[in-house]
C-alpha positions as YAML, in Angstrom:
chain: A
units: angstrom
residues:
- id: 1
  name: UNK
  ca: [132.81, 14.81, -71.98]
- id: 2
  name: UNK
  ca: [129.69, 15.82, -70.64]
- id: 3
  name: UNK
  ca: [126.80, 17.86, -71.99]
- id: 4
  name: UNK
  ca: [128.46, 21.63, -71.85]
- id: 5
  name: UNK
  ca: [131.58, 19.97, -73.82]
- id: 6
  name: UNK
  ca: [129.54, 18.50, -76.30]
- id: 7
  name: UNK
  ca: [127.95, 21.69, -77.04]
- id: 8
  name: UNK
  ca: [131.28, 23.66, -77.39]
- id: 9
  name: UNK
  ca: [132.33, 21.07, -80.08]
- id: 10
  name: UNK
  ca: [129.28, 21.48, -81.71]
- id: 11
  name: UNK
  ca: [129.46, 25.64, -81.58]
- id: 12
  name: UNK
  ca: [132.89, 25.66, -82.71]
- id: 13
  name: UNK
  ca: [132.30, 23.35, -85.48]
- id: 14
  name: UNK
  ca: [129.91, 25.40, -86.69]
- id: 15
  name: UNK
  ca: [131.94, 28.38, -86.88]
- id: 16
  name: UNK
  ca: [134.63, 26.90, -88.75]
- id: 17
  name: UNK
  ca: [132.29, 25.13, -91.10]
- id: 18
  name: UNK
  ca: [130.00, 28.02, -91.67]
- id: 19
  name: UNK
  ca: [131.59, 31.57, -90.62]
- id: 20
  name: UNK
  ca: [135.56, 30.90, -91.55]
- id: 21
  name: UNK
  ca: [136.39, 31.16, -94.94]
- id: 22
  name: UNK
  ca: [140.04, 31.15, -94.98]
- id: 23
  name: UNK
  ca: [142.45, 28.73, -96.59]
- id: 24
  name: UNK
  ca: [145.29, 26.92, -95.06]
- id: 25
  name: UNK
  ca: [147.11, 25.32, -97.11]
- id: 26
  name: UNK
  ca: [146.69, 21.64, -96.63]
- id: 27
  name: UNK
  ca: [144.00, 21.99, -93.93]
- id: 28
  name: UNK
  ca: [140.65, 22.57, -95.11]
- id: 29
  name: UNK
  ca: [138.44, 24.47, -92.29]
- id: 30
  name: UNK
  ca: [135.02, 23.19, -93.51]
- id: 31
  name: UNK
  ca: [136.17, 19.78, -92.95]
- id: 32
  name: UNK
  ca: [137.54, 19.90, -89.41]
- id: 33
  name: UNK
  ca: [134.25, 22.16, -88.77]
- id: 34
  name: UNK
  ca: [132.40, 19.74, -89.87]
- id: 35
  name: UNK
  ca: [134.51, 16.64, -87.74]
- id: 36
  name: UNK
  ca: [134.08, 18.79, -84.41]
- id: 37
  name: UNK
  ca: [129.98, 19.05, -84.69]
- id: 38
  name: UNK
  ca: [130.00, 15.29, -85.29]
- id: 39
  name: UNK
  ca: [131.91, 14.61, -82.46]
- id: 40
  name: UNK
  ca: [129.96, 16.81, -80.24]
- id: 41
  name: UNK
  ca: [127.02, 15.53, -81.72]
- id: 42
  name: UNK
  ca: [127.93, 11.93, -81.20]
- id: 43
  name: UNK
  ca: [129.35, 13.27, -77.60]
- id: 44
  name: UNK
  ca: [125.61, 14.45, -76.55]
- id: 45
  name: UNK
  ca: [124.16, 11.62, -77.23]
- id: 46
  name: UNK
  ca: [126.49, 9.38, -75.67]
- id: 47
  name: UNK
  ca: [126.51, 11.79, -72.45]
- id: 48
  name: UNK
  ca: [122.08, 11.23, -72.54]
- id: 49
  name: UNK
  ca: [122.12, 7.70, -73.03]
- id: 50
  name: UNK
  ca: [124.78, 7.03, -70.32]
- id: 51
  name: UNK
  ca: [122.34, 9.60, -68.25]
- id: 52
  name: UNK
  ca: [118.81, 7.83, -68.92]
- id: 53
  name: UNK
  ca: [120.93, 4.43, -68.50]
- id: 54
  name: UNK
  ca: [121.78, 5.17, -65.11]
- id: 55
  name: UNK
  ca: [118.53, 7.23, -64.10]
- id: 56
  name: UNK
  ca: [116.13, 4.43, -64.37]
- id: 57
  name: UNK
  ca: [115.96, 2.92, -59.76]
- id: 58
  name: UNK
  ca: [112.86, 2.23, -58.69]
- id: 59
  name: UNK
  ca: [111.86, 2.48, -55.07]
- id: 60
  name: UNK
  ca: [109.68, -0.87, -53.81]
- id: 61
  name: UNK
  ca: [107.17, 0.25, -51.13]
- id: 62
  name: UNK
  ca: [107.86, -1.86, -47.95]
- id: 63
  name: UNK
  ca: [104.23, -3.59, -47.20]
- id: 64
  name: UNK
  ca: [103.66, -2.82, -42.99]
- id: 65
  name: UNK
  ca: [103.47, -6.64, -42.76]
- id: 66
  name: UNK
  ca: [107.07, -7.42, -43.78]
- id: 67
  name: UNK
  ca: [108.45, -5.18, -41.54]
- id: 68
  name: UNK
  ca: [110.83, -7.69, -38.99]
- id: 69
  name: UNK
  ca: [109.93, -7.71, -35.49]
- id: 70
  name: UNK
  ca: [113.02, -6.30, -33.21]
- id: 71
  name: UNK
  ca: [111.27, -6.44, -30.04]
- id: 72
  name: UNK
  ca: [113.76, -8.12, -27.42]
- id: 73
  name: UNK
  ca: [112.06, -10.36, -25.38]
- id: 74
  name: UNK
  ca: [113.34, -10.07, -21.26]
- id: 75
  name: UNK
  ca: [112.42, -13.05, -19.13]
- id: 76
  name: UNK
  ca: [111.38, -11.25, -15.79]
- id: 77
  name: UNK
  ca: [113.39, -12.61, -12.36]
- id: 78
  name: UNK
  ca: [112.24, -11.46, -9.33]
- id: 79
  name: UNK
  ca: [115.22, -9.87, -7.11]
- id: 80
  name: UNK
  ca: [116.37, -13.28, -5.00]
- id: 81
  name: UNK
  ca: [115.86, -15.53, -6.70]
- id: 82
  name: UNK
  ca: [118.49, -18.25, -8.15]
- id: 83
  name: UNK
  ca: [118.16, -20.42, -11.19]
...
């Protein structure tokens, strides 16, 4: 959902919960406000614990010593002459 959905659940679910005071019928708006900030609440966290999980590499320093050798070694021939 991410961080900017999370806080449009919780801004809209605030407005209905707080601002809208108008009846409909069976559906109660205070409620469903109410439902939408916990979802967007339960939505950010989700979204910054997946976020620290996933944030936590370390870099090892590579000690000069370990470093393989790649030198290639050429066994010098002089021109003429047969092995």
């Amino acid at each position: 959902m991410g961080i900017g959905g999370s806080i449009l659940l919780l801004a809209v679910g605030a407005l209905l919960a707080f601002a809208v005071h108008l009846s409909v019928g069976w559906l109660d708006l205070s409620v469903v406000g109410w439902v939408l900030m916990a979802s967007g609440l339960l939505g950010l966290l989700l979204t910054m614990w997946f976020w620290n999980s996933r944030r936590t590499r370390t870099a090892v320093p590579v000690e000069p010593d370990e470093v393989a050798d790649e030198r290639r070694r050429v066994a010098y021939r002089p021109p003429g002459a047969d092995i």
